[in-house]
N, C-alpha and C positions, 0 to 999 in steps of 0.2 A: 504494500500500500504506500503512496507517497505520504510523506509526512504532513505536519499538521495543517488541517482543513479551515478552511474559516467561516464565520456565520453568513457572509455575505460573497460567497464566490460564486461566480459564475455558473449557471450550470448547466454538467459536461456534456456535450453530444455527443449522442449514441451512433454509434458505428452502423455503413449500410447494414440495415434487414436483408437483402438478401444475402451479402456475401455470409452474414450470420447464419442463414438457415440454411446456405448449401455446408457449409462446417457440419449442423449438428445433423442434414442427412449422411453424410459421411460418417460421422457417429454413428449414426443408428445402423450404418450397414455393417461397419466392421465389429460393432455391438451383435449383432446378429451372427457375422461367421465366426466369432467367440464362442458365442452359445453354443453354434451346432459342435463344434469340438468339446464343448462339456459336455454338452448332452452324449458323445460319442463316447469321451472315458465314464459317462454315469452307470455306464454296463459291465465296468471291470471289474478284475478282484480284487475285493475292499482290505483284502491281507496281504497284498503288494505295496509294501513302502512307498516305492516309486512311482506309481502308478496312485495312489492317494495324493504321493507331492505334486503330480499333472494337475489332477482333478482341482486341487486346492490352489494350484496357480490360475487357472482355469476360471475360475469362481473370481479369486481377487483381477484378473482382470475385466473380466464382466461390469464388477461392481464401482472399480474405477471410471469406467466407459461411462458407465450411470451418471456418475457423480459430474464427467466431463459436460455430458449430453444437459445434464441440468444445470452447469453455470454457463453454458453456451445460451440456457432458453432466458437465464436471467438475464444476461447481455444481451440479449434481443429485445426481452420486455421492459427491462430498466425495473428500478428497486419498487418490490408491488406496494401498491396503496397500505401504509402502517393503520393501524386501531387505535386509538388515541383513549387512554383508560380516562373515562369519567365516572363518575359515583353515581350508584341508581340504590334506588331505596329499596331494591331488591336483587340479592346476590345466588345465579343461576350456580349449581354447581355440578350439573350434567359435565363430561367431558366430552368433547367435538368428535366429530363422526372422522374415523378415520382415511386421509387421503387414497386416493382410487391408486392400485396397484401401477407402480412402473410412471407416476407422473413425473413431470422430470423437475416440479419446486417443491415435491412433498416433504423435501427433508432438509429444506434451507430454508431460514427464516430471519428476518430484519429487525432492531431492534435499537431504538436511543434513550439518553435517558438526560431529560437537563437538569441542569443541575442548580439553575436560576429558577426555576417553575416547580422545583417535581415532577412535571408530568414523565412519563412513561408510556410510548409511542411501541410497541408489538405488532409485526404484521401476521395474518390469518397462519399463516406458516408455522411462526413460533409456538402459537399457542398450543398446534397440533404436535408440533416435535412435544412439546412440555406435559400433554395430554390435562392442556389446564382449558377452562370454558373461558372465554374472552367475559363472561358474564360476572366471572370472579377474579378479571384485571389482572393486568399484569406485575411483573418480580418487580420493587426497587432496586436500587445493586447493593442496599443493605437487607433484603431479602431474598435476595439470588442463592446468597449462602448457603439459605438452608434447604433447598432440595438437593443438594450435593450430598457425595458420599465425604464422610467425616474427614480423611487421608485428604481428598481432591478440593478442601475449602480454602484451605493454606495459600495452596497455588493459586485459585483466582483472585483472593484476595489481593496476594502479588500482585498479580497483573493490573485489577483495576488500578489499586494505588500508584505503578509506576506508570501507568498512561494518564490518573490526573493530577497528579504532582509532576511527574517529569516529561511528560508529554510522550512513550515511549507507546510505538503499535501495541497492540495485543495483539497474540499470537499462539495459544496452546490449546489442549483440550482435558476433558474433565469431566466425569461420570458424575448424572442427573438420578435420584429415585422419583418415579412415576405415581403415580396415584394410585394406579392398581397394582404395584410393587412392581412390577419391572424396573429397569434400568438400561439406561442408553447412554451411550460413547458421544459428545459434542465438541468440535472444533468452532474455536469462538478466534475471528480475527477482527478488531477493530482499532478504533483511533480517537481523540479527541478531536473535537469542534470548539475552535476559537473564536474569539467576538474580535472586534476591530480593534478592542485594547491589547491583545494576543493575549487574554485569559483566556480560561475554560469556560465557556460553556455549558457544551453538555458532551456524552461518548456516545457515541453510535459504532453496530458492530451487526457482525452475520454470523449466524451458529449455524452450523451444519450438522447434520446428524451422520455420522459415524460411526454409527452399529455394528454395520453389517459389514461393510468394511475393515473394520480392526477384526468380528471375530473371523471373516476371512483371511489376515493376516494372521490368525493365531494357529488356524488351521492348519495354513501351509509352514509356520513356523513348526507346530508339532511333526507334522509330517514329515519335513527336513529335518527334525533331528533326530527321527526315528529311524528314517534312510540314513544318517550320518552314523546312527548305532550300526545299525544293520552290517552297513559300509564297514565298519573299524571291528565287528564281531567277524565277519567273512573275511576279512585279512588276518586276522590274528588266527582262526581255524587253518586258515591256509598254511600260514607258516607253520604252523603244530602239526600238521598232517605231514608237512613237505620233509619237515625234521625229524619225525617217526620215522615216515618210508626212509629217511637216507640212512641213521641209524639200525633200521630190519637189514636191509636190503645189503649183500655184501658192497664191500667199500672197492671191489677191482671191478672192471670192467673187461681186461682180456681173461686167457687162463687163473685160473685161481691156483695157489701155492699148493704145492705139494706135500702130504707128511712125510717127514724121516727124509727129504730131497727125492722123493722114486719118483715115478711118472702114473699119470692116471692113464696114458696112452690116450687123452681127448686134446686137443688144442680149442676152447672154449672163448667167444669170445659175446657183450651183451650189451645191450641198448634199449632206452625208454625213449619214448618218445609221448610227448604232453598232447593230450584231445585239442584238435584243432578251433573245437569250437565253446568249452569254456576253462575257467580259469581251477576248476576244481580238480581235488587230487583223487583217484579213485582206488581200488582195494587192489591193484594189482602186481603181481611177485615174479618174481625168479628167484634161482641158484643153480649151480652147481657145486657140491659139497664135496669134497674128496673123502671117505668113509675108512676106518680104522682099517677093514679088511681088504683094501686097497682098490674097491670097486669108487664109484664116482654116483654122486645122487642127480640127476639134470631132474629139471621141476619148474614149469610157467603154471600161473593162476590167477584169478579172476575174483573177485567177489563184488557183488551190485551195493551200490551207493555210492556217495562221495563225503571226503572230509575225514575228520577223525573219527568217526564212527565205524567207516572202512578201513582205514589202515589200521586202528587197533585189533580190528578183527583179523586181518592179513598177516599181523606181528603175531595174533594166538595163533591162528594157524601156522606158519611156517614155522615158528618154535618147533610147536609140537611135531609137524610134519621132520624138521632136521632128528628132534631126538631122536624119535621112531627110527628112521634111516638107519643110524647112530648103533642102533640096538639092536638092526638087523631086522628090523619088518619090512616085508614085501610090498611092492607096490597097493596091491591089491587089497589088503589087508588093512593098509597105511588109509588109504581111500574109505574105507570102512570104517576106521576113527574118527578121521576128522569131517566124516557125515554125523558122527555120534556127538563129537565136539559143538558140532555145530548146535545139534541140538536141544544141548544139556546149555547153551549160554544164554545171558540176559538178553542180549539182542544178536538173535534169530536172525539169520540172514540167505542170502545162496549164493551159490559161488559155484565155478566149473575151475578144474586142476586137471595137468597131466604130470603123472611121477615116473620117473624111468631109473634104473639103476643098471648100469652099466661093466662090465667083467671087461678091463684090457686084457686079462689071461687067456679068457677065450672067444671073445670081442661078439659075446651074448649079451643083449640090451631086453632087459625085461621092461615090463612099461602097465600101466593103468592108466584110465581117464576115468572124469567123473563131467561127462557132458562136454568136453571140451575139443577143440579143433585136434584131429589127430598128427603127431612130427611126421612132417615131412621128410622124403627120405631121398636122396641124391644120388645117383652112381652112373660114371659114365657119362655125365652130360644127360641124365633125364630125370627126373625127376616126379615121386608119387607120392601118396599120404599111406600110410600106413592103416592097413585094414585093423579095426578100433572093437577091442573087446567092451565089452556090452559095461556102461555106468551110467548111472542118472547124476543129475545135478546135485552137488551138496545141497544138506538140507531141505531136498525135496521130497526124502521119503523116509519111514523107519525101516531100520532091520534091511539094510542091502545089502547084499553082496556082492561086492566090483571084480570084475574077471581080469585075470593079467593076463600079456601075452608073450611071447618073446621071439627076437626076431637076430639074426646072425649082423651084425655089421663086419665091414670089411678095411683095409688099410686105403684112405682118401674117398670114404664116404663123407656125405656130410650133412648132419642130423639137424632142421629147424623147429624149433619150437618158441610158440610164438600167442599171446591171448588175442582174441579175435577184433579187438581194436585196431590192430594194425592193419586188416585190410576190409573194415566194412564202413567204408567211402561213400562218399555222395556222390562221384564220381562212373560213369561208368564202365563196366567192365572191373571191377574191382574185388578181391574179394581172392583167397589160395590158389586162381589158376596164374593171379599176376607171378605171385612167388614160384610158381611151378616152370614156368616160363624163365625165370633164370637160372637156370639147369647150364646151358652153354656156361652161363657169365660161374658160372660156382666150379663146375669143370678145373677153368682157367685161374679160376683164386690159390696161392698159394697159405693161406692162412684164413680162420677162422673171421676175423678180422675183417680182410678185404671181402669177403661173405657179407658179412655186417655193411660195411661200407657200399657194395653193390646194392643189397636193401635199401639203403637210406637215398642213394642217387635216385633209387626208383619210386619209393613211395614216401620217404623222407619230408617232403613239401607238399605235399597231400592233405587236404583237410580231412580228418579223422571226429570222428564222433564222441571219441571214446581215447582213455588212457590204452597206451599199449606195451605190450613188453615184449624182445625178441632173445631170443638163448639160441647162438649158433655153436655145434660140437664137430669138429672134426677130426675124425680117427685118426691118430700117425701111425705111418708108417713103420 
C-alpha cells in the first residue's frame, strides 16, 4: 500500500473494465484446468505420501486462483458501498445468510474507523466474514479484540497502535471466534487516513478471509513432511539392507580362497547387478563355498520383497544353507530345511534356490532346485539348461521332498547360474535363450571372469525389473 492517505485526496481512477475482466477471464480458465487436475488426483491413493503432497498442492492452488479472481472483481468494482453503524432502538441479532458459493467478494470485506467521530463504517462483506448481523453494528478497534483468539490479541493490538501513533501499514493476520464457535484465519492490510494537519484521522483497512487457504497450506505442509519422513525412512532402509547384503554376501568377486592352499578345480567368478527400475534392495544371494571335504558348494537364490525384511531373511537362509553344506547335507535335503526354515519364521516368505555341490575328484556336480531357473551348462561352444529334478518354491508347501540330480562335468565346461532377474527384461526376446546364445562367446573365454564380463556387454545395460545375481564356474583343466 502506498503510504499515508489523506482526508482530502483525490480520488483514484479505476483502471479500464475491460482490460480488468479479460484478467479475471483468464483467471477463471486457468482456475478451471486447476481443478480438473485435482479433480484427477481426487481418485488416488490416499496412502501415497506423494500423491496427497499433489493433491494438496493442487487445492492450495485453486484456492489462491480464488483469492486472485476476487481482488481482480474488486478492482473492477472499486471498494463496495460500506454500512455506516447507527443506533436503532432495536438490536437484530440473526447472523447474515451466508454468501453464495464461489463468489468472488464473499471473503473480502472493507472497513474504517475514525477516530474524530466514532463512527464505524463495515461493508456487507465484513459483516459476513464476522458472521455478525449489521443489525448488531459493527467492532470498534477497542472491541475488535475480543473476538480474537487470546494468543492473536497481542498482535493486532501491535499493529493498530503502530499505524496510529506511527503511521506504519498494517499488515498481518489473526484468528476470529465466530458466533457459532467456528473460527477463521483473516489477513487485515490497512493504513491511516490523514487530515490536512497530517494527523490521524481515522484507519481504514481490508480483511480477507483466509481459511481455506492457510488450512490448505497446512495440508500440503503435512503432506511434505510426511513424504520428507517417508523420503529419509526409505534411504536409511536402503542403506541397512545394502550393508547386510555386502556383509552376507562373500567379500570376493572372482575365485574364492582355497582351504589348506588345494584347489577346488572351479575357476568361479560373480556379479550383481541392481533392478533397473527401482532403487530397492531385494532378497537375492550367491556363493561358492569351498567345503572341508574338498568339494565346492555353488548356490544362487531369490526371495520376494524388498529392503531389510528381504535380506534378513537371505542372511537366515544362507547361514543356514553354508552350515548345512559345512556338515555334509545334500542338496536335496538342504532344500528340504530351509523350506522348513522358512516356515517355522516370523515372516513367512518365498523364495526359489539352486544348490549344487561339486566333486573336483571326480568332476560329479550334484544339484537341487527349489523353483528356480535350472544352471546352464556349456560344452563345446553350445550350450543347454540342465534337465531340473522336481522342487516347488520355498515356502510354498509343507513336508516336501526336493529331488537331487547329478550330472558328470568335464575339464573347460562352464557352469551358469544365475536368479531370474537377470534376464526377465522388458525388452524383447529376452529371457535364458539370450545367455544360451553365448555359447561361441564362452567357448573363447579363457577364465570364468571374461564369462562374467561377456554377460555384462550383453545384458549389463539392460533395464531389468528385478535385482539379479550371476555365479559363473569353470572347470580346470
Amino acid at each position: 500500500m502506498p503510504s499515508h492517505l489523506f482526508a482530502d485526496r483525490p480520488a483514484p481512477q479505476p483502471p479500464e473494465r475491460d482490460a480488468v475482466d479479460a484478467l479475471i477471464n483468464r483467471t477463471r480458465l486457468l482456475r478451471g484446468d486447476v481443478d480438473a487436475v485435482r479433480r484427477d488426483t481426487s481418485v488416488i491413493d490416499d496412502d501415497d505420501p506423494q500423491l496427497r503432497w499433489q493433491r494438496a498442492l493442487c487445492e492450495l492452488a485453486v484456492h489462491q486462483l480464488d483469492d486472485l479472481g476476487e481482488h481482480l472483481g474488486q478492482l473492477r468494482d472499486g471498494i463496495p458501498h460500506a454500512t455506516t453503524e447507527e443506533p436503532t432502538g432495536e438490536v437484530t441479532t440473526a447472523a447474515p445468510a451466508e454468501p453464495p458459493t464461489g463468489s468472488l467478494l464473499s471473503r473480502v470485506g472493507s472497513a474504517e474507523w475514525n477516530l474524530l467521530t466514532d463512527e464505524v463504517s463495515w461493508s456487507d462483506e465484513l459483516y459476513q466474514i464476522f458472521g455478525r448481523s449489521p443489525g448488531a453494528g459493527a467492532l470498534s478497534l477497542d472491541e475488535l479484540p475480543s473476538v480474537l483468539l487470546a494468543e492473536d490479541q497481542p498482535l493486532l493490538t501491535s499493529m493498530v497502535t503502530d499505524c496510529l501513533v506511527d503511521g506504519r501499514p498494517i499488515d498481518g493476520e489473526f484468528r476470529i471466534l465466530l458466533p457459532d464457535g467456528g473460527m477463521r484465519t483473516l489477513h487485515m492490510m490497512g493504513e491511516p487516513v490523514l487530515d490536512g494537519d497530517g494527523c490521524t484521522a481515522s484507519m481504514w483497512a481490508v480483511l480477507r478471509d483466509v481459511s481455506r487457504l492457510r488450512r490448505s497450506q497446512h495440508i500440503m505442509g503435512r503432506t511434505r513432511e510426511s513424504l520428507r519422513r517417508q523420503e529419509e525412512t526409505a534411504r536409511t532402509e536402503h542403506r541397512m539392507a545394502a550393508e547386510l547384503r555386502e556383509a552376507v554376501l562373500p567379500p570376493w568377486r572372482d575365485s574364492p580362497p582355497k582351504p589348506g592352499g588345494g584347489t577346488s578345480g572351479l575357476d568361479v567368478a560373480t556379479h550383481c547387478l541392481p533392478s533397473g527400475s527401482s532403487d530397492l534392495i531385494g532378497g537375492d544371494w550367491y556363493d561358492a563355498l569351498p567345503l572341508p571335504d574338498g568339494k565346492t558348494l555353488l548356490t544362487v537364490g531369490d526371495l520376494t520383497g524388498h529392503g531389510i525384511p528381504a535380506t534378513s531373511a537371505m542372511a537366515m537362509l544362507l547361514g543356514a544353507l553354508r552350515g548345512m553344506a559345512v556338515a555334509g547335507v545334500g542338496p536335496g535335503p538342504a532344500m528340504g530345511h530351509l523350506n522348513q526354515l522358512i516356515e517355522s519364521s516370523a515372516q513367512p516368505t518365498l523364495g526359489s534356490a539352486v544348490c549344487c555341490r561339486f566333486d573336483p575328484q571326480t568332476g560329479a556336480l550334484v544339484w537341487a532346485q527349489a523353483g528356480h531357473p535350472a544352471p546352464l551348462l556349456f560344452r563345446d561352444g553350445v550350450g543347454h539348461p540342465l534337465p531340473a529334478p522336481d522342487g516347488v518354491l520355498l515356502g510354498a508347501a509343507s513336508g516336501v521332498t526336493y529331488e537331487q540330480d547329478q550330472v558328470a562335468l568335464l575339464p573347460g565346461d562352464v557352469l551358469v547360474l544365475h536368479t531370474d532377474g537377470l534376464t526377465r527384461q522388458s525388452r524383447q526376446g529376452a529371457g535364458p535363450d539370450v545367455l544360451l546364445g553365448l555359447a561361441p562367446r564362452f567357448a573363447r573365454a579363457r577364465t570364468a571372469k571374461d564369462c562374467v564380463r561377456t554377460v555384462l556387454e550383453e545384458l549389463g545395460s539392460n533395464r531389468r525389473s528385478a535385482d539379479s545375481c550371476l555365479l559363473v564356474a569353470r572347470v580346470e583343466g
